[in-house]
C-alpha positions in Angstrom: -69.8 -123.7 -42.1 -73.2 -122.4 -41.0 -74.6 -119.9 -42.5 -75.8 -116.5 -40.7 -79.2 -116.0 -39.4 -81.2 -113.9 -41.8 -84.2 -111.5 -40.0 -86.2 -108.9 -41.6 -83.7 -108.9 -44.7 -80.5 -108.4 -42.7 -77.8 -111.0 -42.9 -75.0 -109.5 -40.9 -71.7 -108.6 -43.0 -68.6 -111.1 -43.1 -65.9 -110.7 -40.9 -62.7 -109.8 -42.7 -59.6 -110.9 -41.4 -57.4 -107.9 -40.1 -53.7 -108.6 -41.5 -51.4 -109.4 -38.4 -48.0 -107.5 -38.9 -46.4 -106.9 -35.4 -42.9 -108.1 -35.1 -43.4 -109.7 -31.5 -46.3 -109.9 -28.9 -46.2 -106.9 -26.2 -49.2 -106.6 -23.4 -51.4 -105.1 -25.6 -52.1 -108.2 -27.5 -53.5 -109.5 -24.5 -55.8 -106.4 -23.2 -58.7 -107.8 -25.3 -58.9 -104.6 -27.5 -57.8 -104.0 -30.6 -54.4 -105.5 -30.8 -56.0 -108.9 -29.0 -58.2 -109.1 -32.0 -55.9 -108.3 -34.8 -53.9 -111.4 -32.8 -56.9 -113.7 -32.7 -58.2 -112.9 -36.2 -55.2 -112.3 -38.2 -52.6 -114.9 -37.0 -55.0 -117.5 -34.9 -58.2 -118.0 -36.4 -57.3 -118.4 -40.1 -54.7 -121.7 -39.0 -57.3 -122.8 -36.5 -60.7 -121.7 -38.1 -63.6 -124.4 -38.0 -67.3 -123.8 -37.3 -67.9 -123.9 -33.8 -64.7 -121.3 -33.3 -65.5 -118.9 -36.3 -68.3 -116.8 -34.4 -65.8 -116.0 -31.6 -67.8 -116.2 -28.6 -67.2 -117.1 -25.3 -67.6 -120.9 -25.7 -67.7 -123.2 -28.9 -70.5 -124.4 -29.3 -70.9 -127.9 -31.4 -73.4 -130.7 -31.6 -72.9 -134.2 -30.2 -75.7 -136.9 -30.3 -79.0 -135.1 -29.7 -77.2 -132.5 -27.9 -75.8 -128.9 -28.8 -72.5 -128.5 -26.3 -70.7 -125.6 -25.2 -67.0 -125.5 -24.5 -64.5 -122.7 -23.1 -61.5 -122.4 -21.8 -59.6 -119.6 -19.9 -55.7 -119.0 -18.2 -55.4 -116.3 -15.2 -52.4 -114.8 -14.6 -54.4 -112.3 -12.0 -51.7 -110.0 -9.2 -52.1 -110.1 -6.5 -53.4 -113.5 -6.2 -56.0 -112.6 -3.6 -57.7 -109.3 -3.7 -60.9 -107.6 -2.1 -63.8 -109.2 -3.0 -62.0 -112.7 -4.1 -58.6 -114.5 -5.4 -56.6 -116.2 -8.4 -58.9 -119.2 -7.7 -62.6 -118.5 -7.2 -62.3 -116.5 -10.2 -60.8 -119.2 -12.3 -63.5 -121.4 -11.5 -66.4 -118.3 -12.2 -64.9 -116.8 -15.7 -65.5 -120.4 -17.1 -68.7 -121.2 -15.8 -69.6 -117.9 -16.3 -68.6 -118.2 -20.4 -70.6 -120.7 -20.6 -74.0 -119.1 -18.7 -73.7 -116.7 -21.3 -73.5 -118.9 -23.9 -76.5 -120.3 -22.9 -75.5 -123.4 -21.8 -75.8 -125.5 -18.3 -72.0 -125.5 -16.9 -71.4 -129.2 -16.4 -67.8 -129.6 -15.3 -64.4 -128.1 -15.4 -60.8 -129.3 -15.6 -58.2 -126.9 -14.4 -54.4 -126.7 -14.8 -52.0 -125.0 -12.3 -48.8 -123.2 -13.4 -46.8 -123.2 -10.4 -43.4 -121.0 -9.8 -40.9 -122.3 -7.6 -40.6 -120.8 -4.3 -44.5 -120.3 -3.8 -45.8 -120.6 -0.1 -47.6 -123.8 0.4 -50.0 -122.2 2.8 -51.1 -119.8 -0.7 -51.3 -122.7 -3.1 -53.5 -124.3 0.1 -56.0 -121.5 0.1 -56.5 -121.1 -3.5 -57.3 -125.2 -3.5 -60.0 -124.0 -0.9 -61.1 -121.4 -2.6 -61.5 -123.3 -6.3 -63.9 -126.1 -4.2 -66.0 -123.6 -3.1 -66.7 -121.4 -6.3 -67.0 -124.7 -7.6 -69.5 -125.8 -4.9 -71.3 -122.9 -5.4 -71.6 -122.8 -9.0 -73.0 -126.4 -8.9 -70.2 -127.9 -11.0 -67.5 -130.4 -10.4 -63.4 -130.3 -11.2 -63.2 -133.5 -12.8 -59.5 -133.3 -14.3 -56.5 -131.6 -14.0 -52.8 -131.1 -14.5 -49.9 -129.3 -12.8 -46.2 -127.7 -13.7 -44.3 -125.9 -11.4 -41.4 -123.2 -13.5 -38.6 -121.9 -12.2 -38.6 -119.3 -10.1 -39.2 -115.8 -11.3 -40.9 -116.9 -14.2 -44.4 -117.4 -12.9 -45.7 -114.8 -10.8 -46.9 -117.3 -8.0 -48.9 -119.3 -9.8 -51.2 -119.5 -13.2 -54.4 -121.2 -13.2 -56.1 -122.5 -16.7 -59.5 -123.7 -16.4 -61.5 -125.6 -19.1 -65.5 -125.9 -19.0 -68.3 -127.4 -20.5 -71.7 -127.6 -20.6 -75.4 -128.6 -22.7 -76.6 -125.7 -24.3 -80.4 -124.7 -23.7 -82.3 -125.7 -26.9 -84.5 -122.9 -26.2 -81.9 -120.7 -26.8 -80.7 -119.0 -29.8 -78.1 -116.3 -29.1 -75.6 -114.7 -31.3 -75.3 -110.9 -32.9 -76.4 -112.7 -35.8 -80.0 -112.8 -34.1 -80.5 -108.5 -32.8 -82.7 -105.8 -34.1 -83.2 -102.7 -33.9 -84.9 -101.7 -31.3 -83.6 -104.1 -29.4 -83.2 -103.4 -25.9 -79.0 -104.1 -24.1 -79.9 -104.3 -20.6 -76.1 -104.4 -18.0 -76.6 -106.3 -14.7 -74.9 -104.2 -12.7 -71.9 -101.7 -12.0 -69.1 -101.3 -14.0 -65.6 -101.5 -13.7 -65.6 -103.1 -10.1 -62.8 -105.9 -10.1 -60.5 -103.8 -12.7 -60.8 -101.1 -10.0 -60.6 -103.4 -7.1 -57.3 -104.9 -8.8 -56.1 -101.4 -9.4 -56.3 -100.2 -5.3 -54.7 -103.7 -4.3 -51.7 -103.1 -5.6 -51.2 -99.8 -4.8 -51.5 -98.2 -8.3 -53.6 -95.7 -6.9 -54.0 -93.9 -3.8 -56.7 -94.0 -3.3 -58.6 -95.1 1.4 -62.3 -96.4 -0.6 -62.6 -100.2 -0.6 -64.1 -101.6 -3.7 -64.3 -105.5 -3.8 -64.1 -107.5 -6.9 -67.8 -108.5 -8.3 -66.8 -112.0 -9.1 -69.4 -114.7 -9.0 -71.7 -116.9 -10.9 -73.6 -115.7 -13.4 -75.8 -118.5 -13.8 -78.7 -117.4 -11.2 -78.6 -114.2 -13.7 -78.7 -116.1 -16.8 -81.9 -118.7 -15.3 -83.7 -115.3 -14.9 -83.4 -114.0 -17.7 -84.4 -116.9 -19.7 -87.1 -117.3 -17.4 -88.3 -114.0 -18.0 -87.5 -113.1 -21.6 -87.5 -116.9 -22.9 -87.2 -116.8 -26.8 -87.2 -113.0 -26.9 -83.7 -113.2 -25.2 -81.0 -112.6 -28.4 -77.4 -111.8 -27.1 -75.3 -112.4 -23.6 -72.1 -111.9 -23.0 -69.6 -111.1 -19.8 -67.6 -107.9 -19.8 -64.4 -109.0 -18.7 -61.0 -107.9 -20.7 -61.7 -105.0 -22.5 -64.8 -104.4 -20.5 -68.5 -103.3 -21.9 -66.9 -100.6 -24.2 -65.2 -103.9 -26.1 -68.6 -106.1 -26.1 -70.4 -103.5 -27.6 -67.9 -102.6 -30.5 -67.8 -106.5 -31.1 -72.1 -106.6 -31.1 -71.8 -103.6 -33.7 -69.5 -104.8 -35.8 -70.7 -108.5 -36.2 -74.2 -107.6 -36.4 -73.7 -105.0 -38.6 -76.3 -102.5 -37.1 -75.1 -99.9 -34.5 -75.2 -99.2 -31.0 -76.8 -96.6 -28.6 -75.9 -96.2 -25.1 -76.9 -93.5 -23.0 -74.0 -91.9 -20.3 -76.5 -91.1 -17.6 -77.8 -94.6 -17.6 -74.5 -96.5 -17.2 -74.4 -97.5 -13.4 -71.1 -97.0 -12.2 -69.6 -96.7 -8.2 -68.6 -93.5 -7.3 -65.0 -95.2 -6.2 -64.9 -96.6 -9.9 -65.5 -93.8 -11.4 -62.8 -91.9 -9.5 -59.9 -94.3 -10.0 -60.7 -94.3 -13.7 -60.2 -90.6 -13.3 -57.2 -90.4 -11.8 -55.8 -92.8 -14.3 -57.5 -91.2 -17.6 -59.6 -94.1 -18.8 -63.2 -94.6 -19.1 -65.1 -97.1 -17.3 -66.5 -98.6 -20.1 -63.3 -100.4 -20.7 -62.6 -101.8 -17.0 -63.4 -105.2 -16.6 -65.5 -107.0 -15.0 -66.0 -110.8 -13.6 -69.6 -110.7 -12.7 -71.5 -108.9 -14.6 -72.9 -109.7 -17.9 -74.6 -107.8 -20.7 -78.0 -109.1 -22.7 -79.8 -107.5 -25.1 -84.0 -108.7 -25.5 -86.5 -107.6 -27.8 -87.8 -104.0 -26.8 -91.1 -105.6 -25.8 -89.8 -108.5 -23.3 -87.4 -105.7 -21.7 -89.2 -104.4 -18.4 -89.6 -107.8 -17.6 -86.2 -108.9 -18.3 -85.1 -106.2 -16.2 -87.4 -107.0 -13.1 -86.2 -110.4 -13.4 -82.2 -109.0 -12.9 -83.1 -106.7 -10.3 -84.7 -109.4 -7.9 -81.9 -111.8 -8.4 -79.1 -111.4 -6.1 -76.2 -109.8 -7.7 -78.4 -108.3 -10.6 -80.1 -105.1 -8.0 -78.1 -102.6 -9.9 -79.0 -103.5 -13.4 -80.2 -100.9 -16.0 -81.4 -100.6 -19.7 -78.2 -98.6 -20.7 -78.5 -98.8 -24.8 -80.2 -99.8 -27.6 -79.9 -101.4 -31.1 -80.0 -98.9 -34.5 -80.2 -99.5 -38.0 -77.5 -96.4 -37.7 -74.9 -96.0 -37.0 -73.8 -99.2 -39.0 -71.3 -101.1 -36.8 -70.7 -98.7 -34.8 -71.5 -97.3 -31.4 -72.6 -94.3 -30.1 -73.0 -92.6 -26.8 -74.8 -90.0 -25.6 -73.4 -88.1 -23.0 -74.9 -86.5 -20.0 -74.3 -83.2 -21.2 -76.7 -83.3 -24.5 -73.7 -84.2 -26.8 -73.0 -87.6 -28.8 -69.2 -88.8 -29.0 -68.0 -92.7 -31.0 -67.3 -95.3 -29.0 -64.8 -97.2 -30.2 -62.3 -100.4 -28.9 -59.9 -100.6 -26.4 -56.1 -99.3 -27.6 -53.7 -100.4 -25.5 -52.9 -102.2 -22.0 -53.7 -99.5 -19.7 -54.9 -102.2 -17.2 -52.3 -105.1 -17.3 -52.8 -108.1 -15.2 -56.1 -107.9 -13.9 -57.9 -111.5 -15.0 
């Protein structure tokens, strides 16, 4: 197994298994909190552990001939099936291409397996066909294999869609927590919370008249900018999806081992957003998103890494919302509006089921 990366006398700590005790599997396993990762890393990982799955990123990545790959795969189980802003479909195809923008790789083709329940209206499977060829078309990638199963009725919710990805990592690149300072600057590319919330209103969990549509797209014109404008200086990207931004930047604390800094004022947020979250008691931090990604950049490439998101479509919104610290170690800090500091810590709970 390869070793971690070693800068300025910091080699990031070992992860240590959590121990796995729950009698059965409830929703909050899959939230992608703290239950999800006592799942993954406590009963998962240490059958299935190998190299290219130990770092738990969004893709594998392994070498084959001169090449470094990237591979990913992802199931949505989304309701409703279509929703402001998107559907089941265009978002199966964009969570794994975007996985693997953020890994740094090149998306080269997907394979995609349909879950069908009996009884669903052909017109519905119909559009979401539709609607996978043209997130596909747009994200420059081809649906080269598939499979499909059709349950019996009541046990599908519609329909399921697993997609698989993969694609040539840039050799330029070399991302991980492994590689962050301090000082380092995280950089967000836009507003948080949007499809969680847009989810939320389409089902009627909140009463709420505001339209918010879902931010799902492609994150590879984001991606191609940044590496364009930060280049080697470019350390970390991930997507905020389950478990949202407040879950990527426990997981960059914790397996870098130096802390995080966010600032409240900073974090760019819909009005809309921020009131559903309201009503139901959470913080935005932990909605998800399917278009956004996070990045952190040396403190000295930032402004232009910035720029770059700002003047890409999609990215107009994007901020400098935190830094890396020496301190707090693996943890993460905010600073609130009001001239206060509170801990940041990972998602408990299932407070938004089904919304990816």
């Amino acid at each position: 197994m390869s070793e971690p990366v070693v800068l300025n006398g910091h080699a990031p700590p070992r992860r240590r298994a959590p121990e796995f005790t729950a009698a059965r599997i409830d929703m909050s396993h899959g939230a992608g909190g703290k239950a999800t990762h006592k799942l993954i890393e406590g009963l998962l990982l240490p059958a299935l552990a190998n190299p290219a799955l130990e770092p738990l990123s969004d893709a594998g990545v392994f070498g084959f001939a001169d090449s470094r790959l990237a591979l990913t795969t992802d199931a949505f189980v989304v309701r409703p099936l279509a929703f402001p802003g998107g559907s089941i479909g265009e978002l199966a195809v964009n969570g794994t291409v975007n996985d693997l923008a953020v890994s740094g790789a090149t998306p080269l083709a997907l394979s995609s397996a349909f879950i069908i329940e009996e009884g669903l209206d052909t017109a519905i499977l119909t559009r979401e066909i539709a609607a996978m060829a043209a997130a596909a078309n747009r994200a420059g990638v081809s649906i080269v294999a598939g499979d499909t199963k059709v349950v019996e009725r009541g046990k599908g919710d519609g329909l399921y869609i697993v997609t698989t990805g993969i694609g040539v990592v840039d050799p330029a690149l070399a991302l991980g927590a492994s590689v962050v300072r301090p000082g380092d600057q995280i950089l967000c590319s836009g507003t948080l919370g949007d499809h969680g919330a847009a989810i939320l209103i389409a089902r009627g969990d909140l009463d709420l008249e505001a339209e918010v549509l879902s931010d799902t797209r492609p994150l590879t014109p984001l991606v191609d900018a940044l590496k364009t404008a930060a280049g080697p200086a470019l350390r970390f990207m991930r997507d905020p999806t389950r478990g949202g931004v407040g879950t990527v930047v426990n997981e960059l604390a914790r397996d870098s081992g130096f802390g995080v800094v966010l600032w409240e004022e900073r974090l760019p947020v819909l009005d809309v957003v921020h009131g559903a979250c309201e009503i139901l008691g959470i913080d935005p931090l932990y909605v998800a998103n399917e278009g956004k990604l996070l990045a952190v950049v040396s403190p000295e490439a930032a402004p232009a890494a910035l720029a770059a998101l700002q003047a890409t479509d999609g990215g107009e919104a994007a901020a400098i919302i935190g830094e890396i610290r020496a301190e707090p170690e693996r943890r993460v800090l905010m600073h609130t509006q009001f001239g206060g500091t509170r801990m940041i810590d990972m998602l408990v709970g299932d407070p938004l089921p089904r919304i990816c």
